[in-house]
C-alpha positions as CSV (number, residue, x, y, z in Angstrom):
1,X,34.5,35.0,40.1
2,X,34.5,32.1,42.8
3,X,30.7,32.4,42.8
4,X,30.9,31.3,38.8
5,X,33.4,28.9,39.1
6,X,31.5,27.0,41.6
7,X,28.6,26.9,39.5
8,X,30.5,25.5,36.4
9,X,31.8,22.9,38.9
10,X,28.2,22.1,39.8
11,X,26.7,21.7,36.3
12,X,29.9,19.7,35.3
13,X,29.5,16.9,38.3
14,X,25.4,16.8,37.4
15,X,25.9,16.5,34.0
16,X,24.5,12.7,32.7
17,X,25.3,13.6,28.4
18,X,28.5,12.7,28.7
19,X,31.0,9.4,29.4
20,X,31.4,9.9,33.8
21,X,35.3,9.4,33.9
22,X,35.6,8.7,37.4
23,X,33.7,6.2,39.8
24,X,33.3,2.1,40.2
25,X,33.4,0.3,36.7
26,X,30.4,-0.7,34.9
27,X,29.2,-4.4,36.1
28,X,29.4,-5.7,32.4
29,X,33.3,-4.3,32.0
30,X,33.3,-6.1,36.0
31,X,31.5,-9.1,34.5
32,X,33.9,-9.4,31.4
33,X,37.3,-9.1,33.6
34,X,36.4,-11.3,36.3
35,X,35.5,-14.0,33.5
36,X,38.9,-13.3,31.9
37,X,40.8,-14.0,35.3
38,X,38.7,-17.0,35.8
39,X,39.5,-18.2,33.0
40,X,43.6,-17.7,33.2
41,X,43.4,-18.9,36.8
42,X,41.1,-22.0,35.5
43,X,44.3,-22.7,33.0
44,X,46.6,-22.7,35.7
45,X,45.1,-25.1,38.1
46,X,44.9,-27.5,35.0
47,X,48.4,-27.3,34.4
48,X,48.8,-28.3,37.6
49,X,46.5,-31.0,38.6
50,X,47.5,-32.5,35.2
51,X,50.9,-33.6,36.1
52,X,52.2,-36.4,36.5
53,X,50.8,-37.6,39.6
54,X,49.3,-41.0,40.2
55,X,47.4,-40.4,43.7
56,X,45.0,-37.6,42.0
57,X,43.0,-37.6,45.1
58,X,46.1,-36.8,47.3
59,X,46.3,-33.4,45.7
60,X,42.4,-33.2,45.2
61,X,42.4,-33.2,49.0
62,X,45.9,-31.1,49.3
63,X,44.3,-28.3,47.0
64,X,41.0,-28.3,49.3
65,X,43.0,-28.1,52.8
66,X,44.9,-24.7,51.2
67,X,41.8,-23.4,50.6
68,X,40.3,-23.6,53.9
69,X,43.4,-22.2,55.0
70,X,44.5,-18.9,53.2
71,X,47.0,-17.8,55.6
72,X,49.8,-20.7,55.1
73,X,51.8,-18.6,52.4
74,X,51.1,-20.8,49.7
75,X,50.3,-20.2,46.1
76,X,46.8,-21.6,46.4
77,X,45.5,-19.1,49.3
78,X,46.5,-15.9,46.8
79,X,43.6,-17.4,44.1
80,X,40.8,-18.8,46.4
81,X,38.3,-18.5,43.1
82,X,40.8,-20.9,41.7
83,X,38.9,-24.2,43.0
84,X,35.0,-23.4,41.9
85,X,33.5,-22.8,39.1
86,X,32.3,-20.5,36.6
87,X,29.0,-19.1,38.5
88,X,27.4,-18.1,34.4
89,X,27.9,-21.5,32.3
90,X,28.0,-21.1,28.6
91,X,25.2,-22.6,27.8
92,X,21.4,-22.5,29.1
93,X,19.8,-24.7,31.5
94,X,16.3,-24.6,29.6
95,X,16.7,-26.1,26.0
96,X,14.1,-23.0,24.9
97,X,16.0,-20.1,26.0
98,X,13.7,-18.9,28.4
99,X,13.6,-18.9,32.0
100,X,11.7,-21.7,33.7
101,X,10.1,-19.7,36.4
102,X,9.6,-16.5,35.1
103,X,6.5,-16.7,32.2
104,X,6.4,-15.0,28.9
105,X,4.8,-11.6,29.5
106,X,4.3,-11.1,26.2
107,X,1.8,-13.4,25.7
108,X,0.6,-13.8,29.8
109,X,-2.8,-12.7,30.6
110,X,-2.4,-10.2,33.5
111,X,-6.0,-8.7,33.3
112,X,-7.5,-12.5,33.3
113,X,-6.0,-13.6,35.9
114,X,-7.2,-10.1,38.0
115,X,-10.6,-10.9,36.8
116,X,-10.9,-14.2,37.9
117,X,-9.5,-13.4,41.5
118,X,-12.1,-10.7,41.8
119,X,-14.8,-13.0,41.1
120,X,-13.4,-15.7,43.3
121,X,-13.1,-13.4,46.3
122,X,-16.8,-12.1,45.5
123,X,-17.6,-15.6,46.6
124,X,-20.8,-17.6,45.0
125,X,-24.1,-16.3,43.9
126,X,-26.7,-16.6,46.0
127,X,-28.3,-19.5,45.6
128,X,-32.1,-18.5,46.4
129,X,-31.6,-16.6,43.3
130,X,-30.3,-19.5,41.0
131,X,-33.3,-21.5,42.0
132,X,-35.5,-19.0,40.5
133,X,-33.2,-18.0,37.5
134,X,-35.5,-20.1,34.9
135,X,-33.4,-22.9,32.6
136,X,-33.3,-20.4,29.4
137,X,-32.3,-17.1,31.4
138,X,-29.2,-19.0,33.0
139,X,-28.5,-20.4,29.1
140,X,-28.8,-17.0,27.8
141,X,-26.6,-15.1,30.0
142,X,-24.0,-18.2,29.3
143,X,-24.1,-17.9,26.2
144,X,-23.9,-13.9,26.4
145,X,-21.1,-14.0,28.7
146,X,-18.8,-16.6,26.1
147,X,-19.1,-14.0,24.0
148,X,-18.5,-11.2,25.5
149,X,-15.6,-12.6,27.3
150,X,-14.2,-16.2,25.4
151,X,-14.2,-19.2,27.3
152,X,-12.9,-17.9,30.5
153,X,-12.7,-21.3,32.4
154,X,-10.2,-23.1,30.0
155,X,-8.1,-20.0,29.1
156,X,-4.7,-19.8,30.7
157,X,-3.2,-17.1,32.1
158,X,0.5,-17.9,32.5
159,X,2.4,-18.6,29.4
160,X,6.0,-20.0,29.7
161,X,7.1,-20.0,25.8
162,X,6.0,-17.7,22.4
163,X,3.6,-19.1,20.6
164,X,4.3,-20.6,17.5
165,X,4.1,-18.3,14.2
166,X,1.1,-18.7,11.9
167,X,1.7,-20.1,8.6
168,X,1.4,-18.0,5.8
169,X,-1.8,-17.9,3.6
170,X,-2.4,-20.4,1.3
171,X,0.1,-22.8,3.0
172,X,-0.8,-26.5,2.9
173,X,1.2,-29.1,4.7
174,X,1.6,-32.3,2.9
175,X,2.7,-34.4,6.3
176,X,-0.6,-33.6,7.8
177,X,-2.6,-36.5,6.7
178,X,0.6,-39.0,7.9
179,X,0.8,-37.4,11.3
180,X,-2.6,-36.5,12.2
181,X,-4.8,-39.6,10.5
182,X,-5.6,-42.6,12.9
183,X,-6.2,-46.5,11.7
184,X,-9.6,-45.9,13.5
185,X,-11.1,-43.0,13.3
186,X,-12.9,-41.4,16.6
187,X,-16.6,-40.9,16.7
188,X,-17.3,-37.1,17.8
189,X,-18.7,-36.9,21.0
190,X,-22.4,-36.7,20.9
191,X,-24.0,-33.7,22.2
192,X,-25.2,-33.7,26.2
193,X,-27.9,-30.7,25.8
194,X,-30.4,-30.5,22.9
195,X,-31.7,-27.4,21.2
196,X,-35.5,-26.9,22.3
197,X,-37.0,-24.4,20.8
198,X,-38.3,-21.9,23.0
199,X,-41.2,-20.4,20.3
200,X,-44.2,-22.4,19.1
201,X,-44.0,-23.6,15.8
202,X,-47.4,-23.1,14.8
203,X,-50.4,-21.0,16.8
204,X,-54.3,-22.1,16.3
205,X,-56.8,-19.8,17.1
206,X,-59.0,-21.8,19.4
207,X,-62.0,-19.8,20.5
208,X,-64.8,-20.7,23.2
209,X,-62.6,-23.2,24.5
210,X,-64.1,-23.3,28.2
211,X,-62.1,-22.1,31.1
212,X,-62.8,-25.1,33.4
213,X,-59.6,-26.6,35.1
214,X,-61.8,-30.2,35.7
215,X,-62.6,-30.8,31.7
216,X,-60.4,-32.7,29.4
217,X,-60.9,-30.9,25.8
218,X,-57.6,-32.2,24.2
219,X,-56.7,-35.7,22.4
220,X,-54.2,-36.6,19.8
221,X,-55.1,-39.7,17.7
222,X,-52.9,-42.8,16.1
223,X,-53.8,-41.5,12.8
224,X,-52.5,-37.6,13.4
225,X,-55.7,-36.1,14.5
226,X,-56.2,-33.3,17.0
227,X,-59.9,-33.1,18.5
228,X,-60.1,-30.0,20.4
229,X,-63.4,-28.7,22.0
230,X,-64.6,-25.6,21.6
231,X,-68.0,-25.1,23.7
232,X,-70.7,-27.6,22.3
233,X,-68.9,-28.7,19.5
234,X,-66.1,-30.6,18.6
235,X,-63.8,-29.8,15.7
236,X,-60.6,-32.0,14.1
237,X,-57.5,-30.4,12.8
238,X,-55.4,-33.0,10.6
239,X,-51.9,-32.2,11.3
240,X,-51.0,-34.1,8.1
241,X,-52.6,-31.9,5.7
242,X,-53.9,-28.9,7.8
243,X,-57.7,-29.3,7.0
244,X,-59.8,-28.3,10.0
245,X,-63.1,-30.1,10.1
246,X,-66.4,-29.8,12.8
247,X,-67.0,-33.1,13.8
248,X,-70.1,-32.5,15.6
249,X,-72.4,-29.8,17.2
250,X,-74.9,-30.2,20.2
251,X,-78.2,-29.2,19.7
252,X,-78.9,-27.0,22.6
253,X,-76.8,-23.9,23.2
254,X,-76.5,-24.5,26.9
255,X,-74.6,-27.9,26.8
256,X,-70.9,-28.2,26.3
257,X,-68.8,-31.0,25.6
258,X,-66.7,-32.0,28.9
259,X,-64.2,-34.5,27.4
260,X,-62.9,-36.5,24.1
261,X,-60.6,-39.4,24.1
262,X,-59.2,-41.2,21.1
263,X,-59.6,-45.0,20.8
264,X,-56.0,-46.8,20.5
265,X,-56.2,-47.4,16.7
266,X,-57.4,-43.5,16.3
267,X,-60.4,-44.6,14.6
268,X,-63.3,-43.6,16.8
269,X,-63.4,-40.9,19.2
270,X,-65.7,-41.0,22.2
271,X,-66.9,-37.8,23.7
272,X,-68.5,-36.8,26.9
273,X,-71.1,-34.9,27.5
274,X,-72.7,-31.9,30.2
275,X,-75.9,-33.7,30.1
276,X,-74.3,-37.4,31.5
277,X,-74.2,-38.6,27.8
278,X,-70.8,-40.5,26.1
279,X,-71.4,-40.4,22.4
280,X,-69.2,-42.8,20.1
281,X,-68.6,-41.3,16.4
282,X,-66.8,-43.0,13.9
283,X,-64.3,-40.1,12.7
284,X,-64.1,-41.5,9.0
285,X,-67.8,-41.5,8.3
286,X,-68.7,-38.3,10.4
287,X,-71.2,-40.6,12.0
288,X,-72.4,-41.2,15.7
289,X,-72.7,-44.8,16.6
290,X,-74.3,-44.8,19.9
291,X,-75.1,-42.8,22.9
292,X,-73.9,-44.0,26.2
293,X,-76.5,-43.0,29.3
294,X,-75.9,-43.6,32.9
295,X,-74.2,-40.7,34.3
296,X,-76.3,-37.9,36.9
297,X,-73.9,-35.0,36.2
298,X,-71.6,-33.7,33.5
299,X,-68.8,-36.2,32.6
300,X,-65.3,-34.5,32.5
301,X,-62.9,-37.2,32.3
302,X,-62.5,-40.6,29.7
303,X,-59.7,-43.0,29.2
304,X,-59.6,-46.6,26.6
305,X,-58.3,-49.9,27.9
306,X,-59.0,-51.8,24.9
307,X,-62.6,-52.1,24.6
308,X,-63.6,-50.7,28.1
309,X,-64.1,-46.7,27.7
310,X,-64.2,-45.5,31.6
311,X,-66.0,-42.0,32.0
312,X,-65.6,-40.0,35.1
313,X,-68.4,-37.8,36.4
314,X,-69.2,-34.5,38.7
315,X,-71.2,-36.9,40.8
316,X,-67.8,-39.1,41.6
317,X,-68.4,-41.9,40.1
318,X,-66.4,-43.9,36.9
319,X,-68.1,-46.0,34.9
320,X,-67.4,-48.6,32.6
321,X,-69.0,-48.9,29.5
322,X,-68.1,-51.9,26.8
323,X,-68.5,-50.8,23.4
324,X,-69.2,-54.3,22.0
325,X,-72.3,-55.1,24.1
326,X,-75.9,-53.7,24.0
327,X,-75.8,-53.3,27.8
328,X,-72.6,-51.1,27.4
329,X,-72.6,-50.8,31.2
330,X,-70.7,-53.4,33.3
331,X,-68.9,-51.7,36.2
332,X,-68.9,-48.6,38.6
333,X,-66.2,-47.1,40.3
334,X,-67.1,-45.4,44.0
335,X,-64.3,-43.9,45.5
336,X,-64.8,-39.6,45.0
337,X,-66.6,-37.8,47.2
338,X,-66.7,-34.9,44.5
339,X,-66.0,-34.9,40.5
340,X,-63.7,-36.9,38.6
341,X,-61.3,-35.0,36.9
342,X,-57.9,-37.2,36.0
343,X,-58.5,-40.6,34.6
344,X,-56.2,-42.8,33.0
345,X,-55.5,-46.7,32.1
346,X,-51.7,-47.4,32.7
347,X,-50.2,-48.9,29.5
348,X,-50.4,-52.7,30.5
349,X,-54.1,-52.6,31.4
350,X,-53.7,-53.1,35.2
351,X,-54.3,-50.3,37.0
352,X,-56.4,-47.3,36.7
353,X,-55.4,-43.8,38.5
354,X,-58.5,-41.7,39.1
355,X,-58.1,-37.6,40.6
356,X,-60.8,-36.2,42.2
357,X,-61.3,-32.7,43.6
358,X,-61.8,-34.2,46.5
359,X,-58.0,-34.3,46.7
360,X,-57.6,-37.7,46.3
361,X,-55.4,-39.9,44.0
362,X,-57.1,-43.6,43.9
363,X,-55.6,-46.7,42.2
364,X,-57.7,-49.2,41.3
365,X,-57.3,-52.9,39.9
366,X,-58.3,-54.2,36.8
367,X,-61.6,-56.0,37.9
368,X,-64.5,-53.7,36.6
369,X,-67.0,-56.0,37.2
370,X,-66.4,-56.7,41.0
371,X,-69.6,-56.1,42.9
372,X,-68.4,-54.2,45.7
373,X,-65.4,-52.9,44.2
374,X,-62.6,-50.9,46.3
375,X,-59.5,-49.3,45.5
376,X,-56.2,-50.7,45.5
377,X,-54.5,-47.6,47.2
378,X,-56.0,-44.2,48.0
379,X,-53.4,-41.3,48.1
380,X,-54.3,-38.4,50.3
381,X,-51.0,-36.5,50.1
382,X,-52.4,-33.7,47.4
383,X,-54.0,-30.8,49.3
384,X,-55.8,-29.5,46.2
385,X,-57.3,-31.3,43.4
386,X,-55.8,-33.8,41.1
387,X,-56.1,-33.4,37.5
388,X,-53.1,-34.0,35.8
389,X,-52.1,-38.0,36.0
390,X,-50.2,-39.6,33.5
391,X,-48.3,-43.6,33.5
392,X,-45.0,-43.7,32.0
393,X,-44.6,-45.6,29.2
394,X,-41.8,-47.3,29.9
395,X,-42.4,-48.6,33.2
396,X,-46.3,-49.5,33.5
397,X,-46.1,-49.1,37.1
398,X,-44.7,-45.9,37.6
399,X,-47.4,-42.7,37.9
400,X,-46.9,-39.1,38.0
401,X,-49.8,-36.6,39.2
402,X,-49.9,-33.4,39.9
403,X,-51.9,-31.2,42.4
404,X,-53.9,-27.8,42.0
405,X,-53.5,-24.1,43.3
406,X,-53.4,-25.2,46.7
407,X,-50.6,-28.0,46.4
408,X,-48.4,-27.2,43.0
409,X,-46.4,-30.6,43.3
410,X,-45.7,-33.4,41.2
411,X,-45.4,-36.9,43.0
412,X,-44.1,-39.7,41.6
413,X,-46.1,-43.6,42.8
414,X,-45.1,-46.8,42.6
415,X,-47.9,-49.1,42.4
416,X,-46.4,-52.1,42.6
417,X,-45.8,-51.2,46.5
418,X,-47.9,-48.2,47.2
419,X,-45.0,-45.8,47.9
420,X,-44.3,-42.4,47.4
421,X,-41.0,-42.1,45.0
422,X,-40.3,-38.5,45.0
423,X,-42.3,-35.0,45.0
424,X,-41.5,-31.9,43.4
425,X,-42.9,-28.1,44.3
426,X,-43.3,-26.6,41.1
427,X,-44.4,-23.3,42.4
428,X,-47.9,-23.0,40.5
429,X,-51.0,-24.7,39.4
430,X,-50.2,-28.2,37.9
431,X,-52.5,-28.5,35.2
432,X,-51.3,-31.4,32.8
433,X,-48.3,-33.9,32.5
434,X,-46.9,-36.0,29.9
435,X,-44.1,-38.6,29.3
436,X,-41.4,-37.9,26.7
437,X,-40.3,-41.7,26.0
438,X,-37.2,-40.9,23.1
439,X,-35.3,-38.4,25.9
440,X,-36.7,-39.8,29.1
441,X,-38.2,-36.9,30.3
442,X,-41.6,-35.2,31.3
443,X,-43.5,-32.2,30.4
444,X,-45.8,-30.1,32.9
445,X,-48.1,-27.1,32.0
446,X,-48.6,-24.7,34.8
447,X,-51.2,-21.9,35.4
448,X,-50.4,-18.4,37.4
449,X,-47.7,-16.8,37.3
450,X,-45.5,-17.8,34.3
451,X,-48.7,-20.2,32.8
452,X,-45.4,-22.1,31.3
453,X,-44.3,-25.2,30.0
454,X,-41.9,-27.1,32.2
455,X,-39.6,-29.7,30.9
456,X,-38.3,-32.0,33.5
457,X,-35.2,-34.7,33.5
458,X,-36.4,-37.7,35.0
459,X,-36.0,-39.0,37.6
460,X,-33.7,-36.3,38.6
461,X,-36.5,-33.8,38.4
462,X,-34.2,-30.6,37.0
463,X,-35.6,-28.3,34.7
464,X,-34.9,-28.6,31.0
465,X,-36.5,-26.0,29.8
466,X,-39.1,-23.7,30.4
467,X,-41.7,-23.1,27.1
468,X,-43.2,-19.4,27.4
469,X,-45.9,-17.9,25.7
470,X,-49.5,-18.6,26.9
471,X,-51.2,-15.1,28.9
472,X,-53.5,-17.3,30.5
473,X,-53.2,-21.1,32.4
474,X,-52.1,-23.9,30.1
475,X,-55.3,-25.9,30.8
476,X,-54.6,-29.2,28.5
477,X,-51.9,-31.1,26.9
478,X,-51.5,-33.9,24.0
479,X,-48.7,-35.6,22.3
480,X,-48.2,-36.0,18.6
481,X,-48.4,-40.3,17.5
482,X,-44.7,-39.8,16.5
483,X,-43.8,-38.3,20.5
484,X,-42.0,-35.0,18.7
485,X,-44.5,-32.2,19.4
486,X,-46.5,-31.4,22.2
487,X,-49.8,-29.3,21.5
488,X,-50.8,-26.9,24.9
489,X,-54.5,-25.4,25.4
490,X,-54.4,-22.5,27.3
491,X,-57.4,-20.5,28.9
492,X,-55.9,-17.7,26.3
493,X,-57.8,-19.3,23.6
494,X,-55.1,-20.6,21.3
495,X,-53.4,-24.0,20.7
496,X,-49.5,-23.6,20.6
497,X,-47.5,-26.9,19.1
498,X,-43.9,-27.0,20.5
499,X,-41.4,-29.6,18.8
500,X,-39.9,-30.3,21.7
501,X,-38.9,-33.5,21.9
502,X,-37.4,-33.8,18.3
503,X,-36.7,-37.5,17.0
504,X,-32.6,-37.4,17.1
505,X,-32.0,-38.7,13.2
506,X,-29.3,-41.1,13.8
507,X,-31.5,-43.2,16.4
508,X,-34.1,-43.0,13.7
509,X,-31.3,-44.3,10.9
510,X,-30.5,-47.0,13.1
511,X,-34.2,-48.0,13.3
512,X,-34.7,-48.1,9.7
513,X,-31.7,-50.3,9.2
514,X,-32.4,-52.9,11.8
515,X,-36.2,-53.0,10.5
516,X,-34.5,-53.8,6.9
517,X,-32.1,-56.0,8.1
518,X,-35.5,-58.2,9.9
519,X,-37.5,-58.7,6.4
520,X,-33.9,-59.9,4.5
521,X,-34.0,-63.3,3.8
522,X,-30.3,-63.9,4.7
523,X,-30.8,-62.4,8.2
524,X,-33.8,-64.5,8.6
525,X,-31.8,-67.5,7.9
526,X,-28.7,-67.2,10.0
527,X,-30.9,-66.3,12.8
528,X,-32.7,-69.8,12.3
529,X,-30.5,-72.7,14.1
């Protein structure tokens, strides 16, 4: 019987269903009484301190020496809560109602903020990798990672009020246009990176085009032309209207044509020969106007300063042929030991850069008829053969070139002094370059390993983009009249045009208007003082 008993006893004191009778109050029912006495003893002390005294600060400071001394008997000591204050005012510190140190967790991010101290303890990638991480593989896994994952940089993680409620559907708020319309309005940002396509936007089938790093078989003219040569002939593709025509064929199987330059005006095209020859045609009539002789060896290289058409040769010479005269011949160039396979007039007609595979990068004045002539400057720094050379257009004496196999870089000349600006490994064959004037950039094609495109910011030299595509080296380069699209000749037997330097249309808008605003009459006049 004392055995059950003791049990009932023990399932009674362990029991949580029911009200516990006995034990310390509850801290709100502690809570509520202690605010109750503070108040009555609050209404006390007022009594008191409101009488009619007229040195308040004498019983101020009475009041405060009672309290540091509760064992004097008097009234004061018995109350010392009497003198402070209520601990929990009334009303909140924070005019939102929350707590200003303690965020809302309803609306906090708690798995953000592990994530980003994760990757921040992970440290950097490394940055070996980065370097070879081409321009469109980083773009694509930024894009791919926003998302995935939102904008992860500008999120925050710590919220310290609720967010405000949506408004219901098909609410319209008539205050808007007051509150959020400026006097002046603000022109949207313009955008920092372009879209460049990363496909060609058309592909031309381009067979027998010769696998010869040293030959120049590309030209864009004035008038929208492409020449493009395919073995021993030479065929024009009229971007325009997209008629392909053959221009001309050689008469023997065994020679090829080596070269084709367009004349400024894009009228006549001169082309050079295996057999030595430069042959003038007048692209309108489909008609050859002369044949040029001098050369020993194949000429692989021709460039226009006006009326002087300059041919390079395998034997290492350049010569100088005017195209007014019967005796076309005024001038030869001696400074190649072996073929001459970059050539190029700089825009002002001062200089002209001439690459040899002979390594060499020589700059030469404008003299052509100087009996003993000799180059301005002779560059030596490429350690394989120089091919691609091209001016910039908006600084005459600026020159890039670019080195073979055996070098990969692109230097940058001033030859106003002679100096070396800057030099860039691209990592593989530099075949090509050209000069984007609208964005102020440059454009590289490349052989083994990626036989890509490179866009480059100049003259910071960082990659734009890379332009993929080509299974074999990107051999030759020309620019459309308009500067917009870039053709590309690879060894792969196809010509790929990339629009990648597309005309931005509110520069071009702005063009048109100040060309209108020239032929008005009233412009004309208030210019005239």
């Amino acid at each position: 019987m004392n055995h059950f008993n003791l049990e009932n006893e023990i399932s009674g004191a362990v029991r949580m269903d029911a009200p516990i009778t006995r034990g310390p109050a509850m801290r709100w029912q502690r809570k509520m009484n202690e605010s109750g006495a503070d108040a009555s003893s609050s209404g006390n002390i007022l009594n008191v301190s409101c009488g009619p005294s007229k040195t308040p600060m004498k019983n101020m400071n009475r009041s405060m020496t009672q309290s540091k001394t509760p064992n004097t008997g008097s009234s004061a000591s018995k109350t010392p809560k009497s003198g402070g204050k209520n601990k929990t005012p009334n009303k909140p510190k924070t005019p939102s109602g929350g707590d200003r140190f303690i965020p809302n967790r309803s609306t906090t991010h708690f798995e953000l903020g592990h994530y980003k101290l994760t990757t921040e303890n992970q440290g950097q990638p490394n940055e070996e990798n980065v370097d070879l991480m081409s321009p469109s593989k980083m773009e694509y896994q930024k894009i791919m990672s926003e998302n995935l994952n939102g904008d992860l940089l500008s999120s925050k993680i710590i919220s310290y009020k609720s967010k405000a409620p949506g408004a219901p559907e098909g609410y319209h708020n008539g205050l808007k246009v007051l509150y959020s319309s400026c006097k002046t309005p603000i022109v949207s940002a313009k955008k920092t990176v372009r879209h460049i396509p990363q496909v060609p936007e058309r592909i031309l089938d381009a067979p027998e085009v010769l696998d010869d790093y040293y030959l120049n078989l590309l030209d864009w003219s004035a008038n929208n032309q492409l020449a493009v040569c395919l073995g021993g002939s030479v065929y024009l593709w009229n971007a325009s209207t997209g008629e392909i025509n053959q221009l001309l064929q050689l008469e023997t199987s065994e020679d090829y044509v080596g070269a084709v330059a367009w004349v400024k005006e894009g009228n006549y095209l001169a082309v050079g020969c295996s057999t030595g020859e430069v042959q003038l045609w007048d692209v309108a009539q489909e008609k050859r106007l002369r044949n040029m002789t001098g050369h020993v060896a194949r000429v692989g290289s021709l460039s226009w300063n006006g009326p002087i058409l300059s041919s390079g040769s395998r034997s290492g010479n350049i010569h100088h042929h005017d195209v007014r005269m019967v005796e076309h011949h005024v001038g030869t160039f001696s400074g190649h030991s072996q073929e001459v396979c970059g050539l190029k007039w700089s825009p002002d007609g001062r200089y002209l850069a001439s690459g040899g595979n002979d390594n060499l990068l020589n700059i030469w004045g404008a003299n052509i008829t100087d009996t003993s002539p000799q180059p301005t400057y002779v560059f030596s720094q490429h350690l394989a053969a120089v091919k691609a050379v091209a001016w910039c257009p908006w600084q005459p004496s600026i020159l890039a070139s670019g080195g073979g196999t055996a070098d990969r870089h692109i230097r940058f000349w001033n030859c106003a002094t002679g100096s070396c600006l800057n030099s860039v490994d691209t990592k593989s064959q530099v075949c090509a370059i050209l000069w984007s004037k609208e964005y102020k950039e440059l454009i590289s094609s490349h052989g083994f390993a990626l036989n890509q495109l490179t866009i480059w910011k100049y003259p910071t030299m960082t990659k734009v983009a890379e332009l993929t595509g080509h299974t074999s080296r990107v051999l030759h380069m020309a620019m459309s009249p308009d500067g917009s699209t870039v053709v590309s000749a690879g060894a792969d037997e196809t010509l790929r045009l990339w629009k990648c330097f597309a005309i931005d249309e509110e520069k071009k808008k702005a063009m048109k208007s100040v060309g209108k605003d020239k032929h008005n009459p009233i412009t004309q006049r208030s210019l005239i003082r």
